[in-house]
FIMISE-946582 format. One record per residue (C-alpha): x, y, z; residue in one letter; residue number from 1. Coordinates in Angstrom, 1 decimal, decimal comma. Layout:
residues N
+--------+--------+--------+---+-----+
|     c1 |     c2 |     c3 | r |   k |
+--------+--------+--------+---+-----+
|      X |      Y |      Z | a | NUM |
...
+--------+--------+--------+---+-----+
end
This chain:
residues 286
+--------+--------+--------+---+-----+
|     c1 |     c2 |     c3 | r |   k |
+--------+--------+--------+---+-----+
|   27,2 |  -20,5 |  -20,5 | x |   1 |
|   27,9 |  -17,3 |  -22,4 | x |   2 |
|   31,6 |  -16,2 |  -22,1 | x |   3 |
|   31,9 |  -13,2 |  -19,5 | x |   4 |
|   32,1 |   -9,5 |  -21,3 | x |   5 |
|   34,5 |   -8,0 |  -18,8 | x |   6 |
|   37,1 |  -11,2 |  -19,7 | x |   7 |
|   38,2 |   -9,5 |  -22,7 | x |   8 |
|   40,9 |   -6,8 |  -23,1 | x |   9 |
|   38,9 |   -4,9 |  -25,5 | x |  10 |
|   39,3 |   -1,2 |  -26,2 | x |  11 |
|   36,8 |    0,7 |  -24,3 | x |  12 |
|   35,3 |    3,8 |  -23,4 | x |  13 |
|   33,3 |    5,5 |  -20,3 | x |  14 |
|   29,9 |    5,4 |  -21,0 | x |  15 |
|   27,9 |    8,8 |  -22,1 | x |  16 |
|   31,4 |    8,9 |  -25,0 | x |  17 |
|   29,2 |    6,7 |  -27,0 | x |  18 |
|   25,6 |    5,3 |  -27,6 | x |  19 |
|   24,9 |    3,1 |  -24,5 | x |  20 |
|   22,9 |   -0,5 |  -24,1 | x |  21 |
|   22,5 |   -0,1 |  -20,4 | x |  22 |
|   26,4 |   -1,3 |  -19,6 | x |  23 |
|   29,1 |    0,5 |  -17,8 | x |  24 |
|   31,1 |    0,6 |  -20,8 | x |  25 |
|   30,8 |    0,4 |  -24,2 | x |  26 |
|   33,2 |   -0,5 |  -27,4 | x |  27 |
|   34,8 |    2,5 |  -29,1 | x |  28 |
|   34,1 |    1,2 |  -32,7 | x |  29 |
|   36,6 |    3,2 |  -34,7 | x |  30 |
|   38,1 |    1,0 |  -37,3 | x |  31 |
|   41,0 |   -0,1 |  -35,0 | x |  32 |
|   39,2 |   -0,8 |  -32,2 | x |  33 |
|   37,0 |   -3,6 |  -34,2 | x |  34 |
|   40,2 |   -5,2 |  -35,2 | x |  35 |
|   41,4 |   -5,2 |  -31,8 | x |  36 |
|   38,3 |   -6,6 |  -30,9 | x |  37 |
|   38,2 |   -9,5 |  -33,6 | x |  38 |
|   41,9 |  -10,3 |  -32,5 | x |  39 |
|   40,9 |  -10,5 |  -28,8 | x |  40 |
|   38,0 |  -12,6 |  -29,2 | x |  41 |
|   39,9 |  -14,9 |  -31,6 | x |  42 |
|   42,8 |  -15,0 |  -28,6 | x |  43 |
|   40,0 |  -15,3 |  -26,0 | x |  44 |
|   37,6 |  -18,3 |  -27,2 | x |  45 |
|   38,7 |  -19,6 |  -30,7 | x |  46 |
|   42,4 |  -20,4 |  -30,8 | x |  47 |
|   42,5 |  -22,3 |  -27,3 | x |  48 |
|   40,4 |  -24,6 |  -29,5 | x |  49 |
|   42,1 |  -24,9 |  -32,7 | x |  50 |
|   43,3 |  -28,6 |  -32,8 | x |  51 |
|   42,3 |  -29,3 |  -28,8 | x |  52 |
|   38,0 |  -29,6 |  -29,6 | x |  53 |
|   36,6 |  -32,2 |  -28,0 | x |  54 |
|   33,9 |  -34,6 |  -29,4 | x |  55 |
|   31,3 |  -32,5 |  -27,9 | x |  56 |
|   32,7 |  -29,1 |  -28,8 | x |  57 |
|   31,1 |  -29,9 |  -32,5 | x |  58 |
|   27,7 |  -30,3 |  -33,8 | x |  59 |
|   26,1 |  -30,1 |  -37,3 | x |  60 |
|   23,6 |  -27,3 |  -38,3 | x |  61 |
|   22,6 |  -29,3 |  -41,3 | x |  62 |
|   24,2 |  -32,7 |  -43,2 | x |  63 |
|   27,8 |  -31,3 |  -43,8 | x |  64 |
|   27,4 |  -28,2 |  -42,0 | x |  65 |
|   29,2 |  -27,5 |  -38,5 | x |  66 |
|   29,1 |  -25,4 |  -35,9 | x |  67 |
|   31,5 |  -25,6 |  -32,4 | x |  68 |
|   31,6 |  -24,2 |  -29,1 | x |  69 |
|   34,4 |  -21,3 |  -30,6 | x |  70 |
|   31,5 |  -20,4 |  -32,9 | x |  71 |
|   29,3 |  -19,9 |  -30,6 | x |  72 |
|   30,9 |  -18,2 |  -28,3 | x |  73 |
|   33,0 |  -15,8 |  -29,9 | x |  74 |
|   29,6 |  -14,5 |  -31,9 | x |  75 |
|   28,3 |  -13,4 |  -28,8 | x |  76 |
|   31,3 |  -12,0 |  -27,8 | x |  77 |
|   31,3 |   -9,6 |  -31,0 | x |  78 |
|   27,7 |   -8,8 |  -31,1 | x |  79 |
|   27,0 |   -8,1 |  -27,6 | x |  80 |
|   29,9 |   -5,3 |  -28,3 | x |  81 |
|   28,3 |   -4,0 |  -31,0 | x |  82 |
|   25,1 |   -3,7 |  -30,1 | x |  83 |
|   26,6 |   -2,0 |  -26,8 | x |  84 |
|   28,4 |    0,7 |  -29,3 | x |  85 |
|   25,5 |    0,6 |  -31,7 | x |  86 |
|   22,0 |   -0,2 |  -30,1 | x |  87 |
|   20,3 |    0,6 |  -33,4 | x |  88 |
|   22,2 |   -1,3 |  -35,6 | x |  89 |
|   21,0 |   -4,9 |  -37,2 | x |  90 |
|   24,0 |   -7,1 |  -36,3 | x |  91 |
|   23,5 |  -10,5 |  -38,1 | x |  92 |
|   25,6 |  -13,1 |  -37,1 | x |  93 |
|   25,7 |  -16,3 |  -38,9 | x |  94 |
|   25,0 |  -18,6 |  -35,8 | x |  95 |
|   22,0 |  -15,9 |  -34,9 | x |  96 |
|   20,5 |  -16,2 |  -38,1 | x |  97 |
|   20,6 |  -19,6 |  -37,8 | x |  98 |
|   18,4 |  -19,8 |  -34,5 | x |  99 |
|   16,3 |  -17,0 |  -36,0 | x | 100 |
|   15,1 |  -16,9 |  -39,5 | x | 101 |
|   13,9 |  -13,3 |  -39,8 | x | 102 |
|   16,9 |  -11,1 |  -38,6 | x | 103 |
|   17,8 |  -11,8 |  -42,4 | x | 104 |
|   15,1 |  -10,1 |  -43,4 | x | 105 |
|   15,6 |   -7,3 |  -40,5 | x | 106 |
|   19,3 |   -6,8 |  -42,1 | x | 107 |
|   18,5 |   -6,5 |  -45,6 | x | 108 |
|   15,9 |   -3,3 |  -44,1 | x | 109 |
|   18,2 |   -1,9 |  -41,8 | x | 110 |
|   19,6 |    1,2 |  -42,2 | x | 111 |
|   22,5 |    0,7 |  -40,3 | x | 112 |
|   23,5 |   -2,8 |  -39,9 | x | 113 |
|   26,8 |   -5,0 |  -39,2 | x | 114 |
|   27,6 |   -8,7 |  -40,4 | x | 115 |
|   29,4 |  -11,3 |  -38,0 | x | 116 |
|   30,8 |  -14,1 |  -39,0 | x | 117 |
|   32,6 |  -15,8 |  -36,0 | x | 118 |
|   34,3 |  -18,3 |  -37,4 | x | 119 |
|   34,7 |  -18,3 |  -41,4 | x | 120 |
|   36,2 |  -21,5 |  -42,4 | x | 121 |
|   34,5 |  -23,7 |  -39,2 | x | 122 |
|   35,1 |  -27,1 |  -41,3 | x | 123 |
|   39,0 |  -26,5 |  -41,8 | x | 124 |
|   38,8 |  -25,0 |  -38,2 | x | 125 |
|   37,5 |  -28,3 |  -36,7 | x | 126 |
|   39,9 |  -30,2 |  -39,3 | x | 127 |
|   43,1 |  -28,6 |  -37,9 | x | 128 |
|   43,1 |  -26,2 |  -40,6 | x | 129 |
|   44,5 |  -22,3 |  -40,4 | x | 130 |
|   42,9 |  -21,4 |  -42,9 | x | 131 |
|   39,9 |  -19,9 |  -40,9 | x | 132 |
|   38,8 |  -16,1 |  -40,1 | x | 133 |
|   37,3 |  -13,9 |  -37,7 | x | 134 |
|   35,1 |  -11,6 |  -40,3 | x | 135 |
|   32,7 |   -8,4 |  -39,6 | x | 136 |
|   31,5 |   -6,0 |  -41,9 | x | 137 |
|   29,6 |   -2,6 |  -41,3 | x | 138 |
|   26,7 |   -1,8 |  -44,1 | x | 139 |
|   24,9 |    1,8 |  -44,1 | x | 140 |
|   22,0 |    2,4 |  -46,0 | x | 141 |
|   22,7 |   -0,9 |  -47,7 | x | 142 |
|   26,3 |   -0,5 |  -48,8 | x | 143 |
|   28,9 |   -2,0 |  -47,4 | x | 144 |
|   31,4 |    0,9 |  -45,6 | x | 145 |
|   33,9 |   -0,8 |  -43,9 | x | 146 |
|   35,4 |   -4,5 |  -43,3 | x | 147 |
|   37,8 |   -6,3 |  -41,5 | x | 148 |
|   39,2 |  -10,0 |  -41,5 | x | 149 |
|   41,4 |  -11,7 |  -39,2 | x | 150 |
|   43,2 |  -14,9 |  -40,1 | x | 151 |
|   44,5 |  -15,8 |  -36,2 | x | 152 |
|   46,8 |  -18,7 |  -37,6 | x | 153 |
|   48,3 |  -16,5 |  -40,4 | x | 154 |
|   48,7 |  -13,4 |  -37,8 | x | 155 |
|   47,5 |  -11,4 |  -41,6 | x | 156 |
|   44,4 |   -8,4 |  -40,9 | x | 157 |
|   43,0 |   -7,5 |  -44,1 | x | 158 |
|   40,6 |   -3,9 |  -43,4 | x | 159 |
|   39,3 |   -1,9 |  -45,8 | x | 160 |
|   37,2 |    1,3 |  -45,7 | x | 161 |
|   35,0 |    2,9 |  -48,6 | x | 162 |
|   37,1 |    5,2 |  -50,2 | x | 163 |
|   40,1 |    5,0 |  -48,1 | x | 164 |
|   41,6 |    1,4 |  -50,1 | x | 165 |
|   42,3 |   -1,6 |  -48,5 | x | 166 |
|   45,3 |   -3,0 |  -46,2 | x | 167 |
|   46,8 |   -5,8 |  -45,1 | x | 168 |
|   48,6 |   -5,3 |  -41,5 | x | 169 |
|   48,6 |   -1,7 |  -42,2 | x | 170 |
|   50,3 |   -1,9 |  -45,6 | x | 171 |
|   47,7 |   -0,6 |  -48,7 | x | 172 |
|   47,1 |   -2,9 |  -51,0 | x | 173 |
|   46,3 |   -3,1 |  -55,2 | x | 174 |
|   45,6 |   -5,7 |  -56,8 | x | 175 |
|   47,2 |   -6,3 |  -60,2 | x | 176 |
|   45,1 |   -5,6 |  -63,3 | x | 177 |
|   45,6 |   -9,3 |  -64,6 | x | 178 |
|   45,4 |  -11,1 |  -68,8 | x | 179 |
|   42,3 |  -11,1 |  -69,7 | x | 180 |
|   43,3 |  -14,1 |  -72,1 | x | 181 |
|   44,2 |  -16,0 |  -69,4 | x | 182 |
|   42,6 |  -15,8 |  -66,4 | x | 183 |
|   42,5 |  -18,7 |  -63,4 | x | 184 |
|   39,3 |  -18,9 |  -61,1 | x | 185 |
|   38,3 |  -20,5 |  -58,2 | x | 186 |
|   34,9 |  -21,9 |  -56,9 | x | 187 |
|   33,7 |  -23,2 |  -53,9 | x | 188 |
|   30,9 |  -25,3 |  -55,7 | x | 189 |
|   32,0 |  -28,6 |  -55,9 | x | 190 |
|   29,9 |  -29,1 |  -58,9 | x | 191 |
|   31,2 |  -26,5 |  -61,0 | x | 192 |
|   35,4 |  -28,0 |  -60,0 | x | 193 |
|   37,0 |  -28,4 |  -63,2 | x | 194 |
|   34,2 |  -27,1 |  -65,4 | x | 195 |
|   35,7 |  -24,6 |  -68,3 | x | 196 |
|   32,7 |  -21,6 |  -68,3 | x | 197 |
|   32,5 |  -20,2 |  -72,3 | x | 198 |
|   36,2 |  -21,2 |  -72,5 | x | 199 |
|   38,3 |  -20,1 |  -69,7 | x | 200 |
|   40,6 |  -22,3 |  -67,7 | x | 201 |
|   38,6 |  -24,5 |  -65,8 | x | 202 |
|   37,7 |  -23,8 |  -62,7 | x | 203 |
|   40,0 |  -25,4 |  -59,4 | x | 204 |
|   38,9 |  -25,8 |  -56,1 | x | 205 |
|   39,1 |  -22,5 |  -53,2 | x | 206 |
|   40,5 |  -22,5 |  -50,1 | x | 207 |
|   37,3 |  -23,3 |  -48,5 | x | 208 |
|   37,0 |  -20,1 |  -46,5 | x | 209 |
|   35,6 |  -16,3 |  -48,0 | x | 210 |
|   38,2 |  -15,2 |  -45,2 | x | 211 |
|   41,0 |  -16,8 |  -46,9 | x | 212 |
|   39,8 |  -16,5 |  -50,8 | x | 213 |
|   39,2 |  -12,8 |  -50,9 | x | 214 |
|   42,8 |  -11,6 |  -49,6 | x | 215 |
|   44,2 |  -14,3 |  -51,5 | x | 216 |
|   42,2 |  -13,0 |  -55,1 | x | 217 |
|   43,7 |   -9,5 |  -53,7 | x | 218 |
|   47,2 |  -10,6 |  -53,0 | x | 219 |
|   47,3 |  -12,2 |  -56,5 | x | 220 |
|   46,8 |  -15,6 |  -56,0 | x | 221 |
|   43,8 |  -15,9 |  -58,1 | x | 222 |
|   42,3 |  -13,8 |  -61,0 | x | 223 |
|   38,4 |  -14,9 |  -60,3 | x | 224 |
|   36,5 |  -16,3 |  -57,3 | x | 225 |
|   32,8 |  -17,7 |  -58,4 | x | 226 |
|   30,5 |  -18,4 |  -55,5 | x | 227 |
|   27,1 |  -20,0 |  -55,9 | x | 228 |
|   25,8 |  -19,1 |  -52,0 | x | 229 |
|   25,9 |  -15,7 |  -51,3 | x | 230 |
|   25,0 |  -15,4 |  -47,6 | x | 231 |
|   26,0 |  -11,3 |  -46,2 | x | 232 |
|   28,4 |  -12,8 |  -43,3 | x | 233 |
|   30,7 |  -14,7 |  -46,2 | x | 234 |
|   30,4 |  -11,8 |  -48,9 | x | 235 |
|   30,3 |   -8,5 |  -47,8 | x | 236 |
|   33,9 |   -8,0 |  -45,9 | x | 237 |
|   35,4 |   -9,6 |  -49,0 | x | 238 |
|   33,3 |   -7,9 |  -51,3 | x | 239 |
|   34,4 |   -4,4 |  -50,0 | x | 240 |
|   38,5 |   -5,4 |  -49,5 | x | 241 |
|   38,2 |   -6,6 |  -53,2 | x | 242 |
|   36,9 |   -2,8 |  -54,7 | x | 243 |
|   39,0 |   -0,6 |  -52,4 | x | 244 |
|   41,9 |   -2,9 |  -54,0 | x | 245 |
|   40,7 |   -1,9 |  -57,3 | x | 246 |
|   38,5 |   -5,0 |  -58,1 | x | 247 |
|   35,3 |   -5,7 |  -58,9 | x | 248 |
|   32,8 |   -8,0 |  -57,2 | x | 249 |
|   28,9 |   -8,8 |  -59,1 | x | 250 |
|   26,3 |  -10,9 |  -59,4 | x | 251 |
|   26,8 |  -13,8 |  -62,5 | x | 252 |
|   23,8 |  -12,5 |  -64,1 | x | 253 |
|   25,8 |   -9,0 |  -64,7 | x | 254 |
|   23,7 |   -7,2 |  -62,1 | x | 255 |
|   25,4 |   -5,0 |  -59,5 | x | 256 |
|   26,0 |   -7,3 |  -56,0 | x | 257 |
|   25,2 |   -4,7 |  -52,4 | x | 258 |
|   25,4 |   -5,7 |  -49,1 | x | 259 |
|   21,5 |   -5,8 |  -49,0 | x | 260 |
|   21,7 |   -8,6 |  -52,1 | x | 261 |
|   20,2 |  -11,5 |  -49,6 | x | 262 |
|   18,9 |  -13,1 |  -52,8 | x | 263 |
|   21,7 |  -12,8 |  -55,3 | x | 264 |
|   21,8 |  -16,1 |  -58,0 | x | 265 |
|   25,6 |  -16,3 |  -57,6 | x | 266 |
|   28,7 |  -13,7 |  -57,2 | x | 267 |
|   31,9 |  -12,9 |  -59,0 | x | 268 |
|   34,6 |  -11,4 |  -57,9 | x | 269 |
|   37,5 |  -10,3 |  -60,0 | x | 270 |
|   40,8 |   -8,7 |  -60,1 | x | 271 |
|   39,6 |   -5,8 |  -62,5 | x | 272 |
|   36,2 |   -4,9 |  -63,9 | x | 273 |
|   37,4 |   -5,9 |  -66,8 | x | 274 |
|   38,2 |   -9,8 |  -65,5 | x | 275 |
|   34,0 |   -9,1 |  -63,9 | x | 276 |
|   33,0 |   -8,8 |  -67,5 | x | 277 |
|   34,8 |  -11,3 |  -69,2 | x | 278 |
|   33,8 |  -13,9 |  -66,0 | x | 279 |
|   29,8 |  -12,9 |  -65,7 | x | 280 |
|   29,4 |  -13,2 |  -69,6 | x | 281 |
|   31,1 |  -16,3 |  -69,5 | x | 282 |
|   28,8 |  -17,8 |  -66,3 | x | 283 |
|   25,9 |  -16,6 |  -67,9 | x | 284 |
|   26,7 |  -18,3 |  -71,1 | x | 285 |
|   27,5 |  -21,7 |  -69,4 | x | 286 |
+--------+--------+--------+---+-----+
end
């Protein structure tokens, strides 16, 4: 059973205000509002599971891969919102792209589009883990414009807008330009833990979540993150918060990385341009 719209205390507005999906009311989607909405949802459906799922709250997509009931449900909350605000906007969610192969295809064309992911981090979610995220991005015309990431057990929102910087509960955030001789990356490969790429530090295990790593390469915490899948839903919010903190995010093969890049070999993302270049060359080097 789908969770019921008018459950939520989302921030709405009469209808006519905005663009309509048939409903009484739709979701004012100014950049505050999304947050709030991420923070209800997460309050609403994903929380009252965290450490109380039950054996058939959990199922895998693929070998190694789960999903649960928190997934589900708080996708549908956050898409069926959007696409009341924005009836003409893509929205891919990760669990909807899993049931249908070609909205990935549909996202990568659309004009205006939005990514969903309900639940970054599901593994150290069903684990007992709070280091998970409630993460949406909005792309135009390909580009990633705006972002927003929720970390419910860490009560941190990281939001960032194109050209207008990135913040963390309100406060702006810049990352650190950091030594070039000595930079420390993380990777969420497992086969690439511990491997020293044209001779930097070798590489050490991320926190398992693209909702945790990005803030935590943008609070300082990391000088490189070096992804091998590069699905829109993990990549774009963080991708965006990384640049408006003065970062740099590309693909390993030194090519630009946009929110349209469904078939990127690998990404980067860095502290500084400068850290991009040193990191790619090295990659690409082995």
């Amino acid at each position: 059973m789908e969770p019921p719209l008018s459950s939520m205390a989302w921030c709405r507005m009469p209808l006519g205000s905005l663009p309509s999906a048939g409903r009484g009311y739709v979701v004012a989607v100014d950049t505050d509002a999304v947050l709030t909405l991420l923070q209800d949802v997460a309050e609403e459906v994903i929380t009252p599971r965290f450490r109380a799922l039950a054996s058939g709250d959990v199922h895998e997509k693929n070998p190694g891969d789960l999903v649960t009931v928190a997934d589900h449900e708080a996708e549908v909350l956050i898409t069926r919102a959007l696409n009341a605000a924005y009836p003409d906007a893509v929205v891919l969610g990760e669990e909807a792209h899993a049931a249908e192969g070609l909205l990935l295809e549909a996202y990568a064309g659309a004009d205006h589009a939005f990514t969903v992911d309900p639940v970054d981090g599901t593994k150290n979610f069903v684990h007992g883990s709070p280091d998970h995220a409630v993460m949406v991005s909005e792309v135009r015309d390909g580009e990633g414009v705006r972002a927003w990431i929720w970390q419910p057990q860490h009560g941190l929102a990281y939001v960032a807008e194109r050209g207008a910087g990135a913040y963390r509960n309100g406060e702006r955030l810049r990352r650190a330009v950091p030594d070039g001789d000595a930079l420390a990356g993380r990777t969420s490969r497992r086969a690439w833990i511990g491997k020293a790429f044209g001779g930097l530090a070798p590489l050490t295990l991320t926190w398992v979540s693209c909702g945790i790593d990005y803030p935590k390469l943008v609070e300082g915490e990391t000088d490189y993150l070096l992804y091998g899948s590069t699905r829109p839903w993990d990549h774009v919010p963080g991708a965006l918060l990384v640049r408006e903190a003065g970062g740099a995010v590309g693909r390993t093969d030194g090519k630009p990385y946009v929110a349209r890049d469904i078939a990127a070999p690998g990404l980067v993302a860095a502290a500084s341009p400068a850290a991009y270049d040193i990191v790619w060359r090295a990659v690409a080097g082995g």
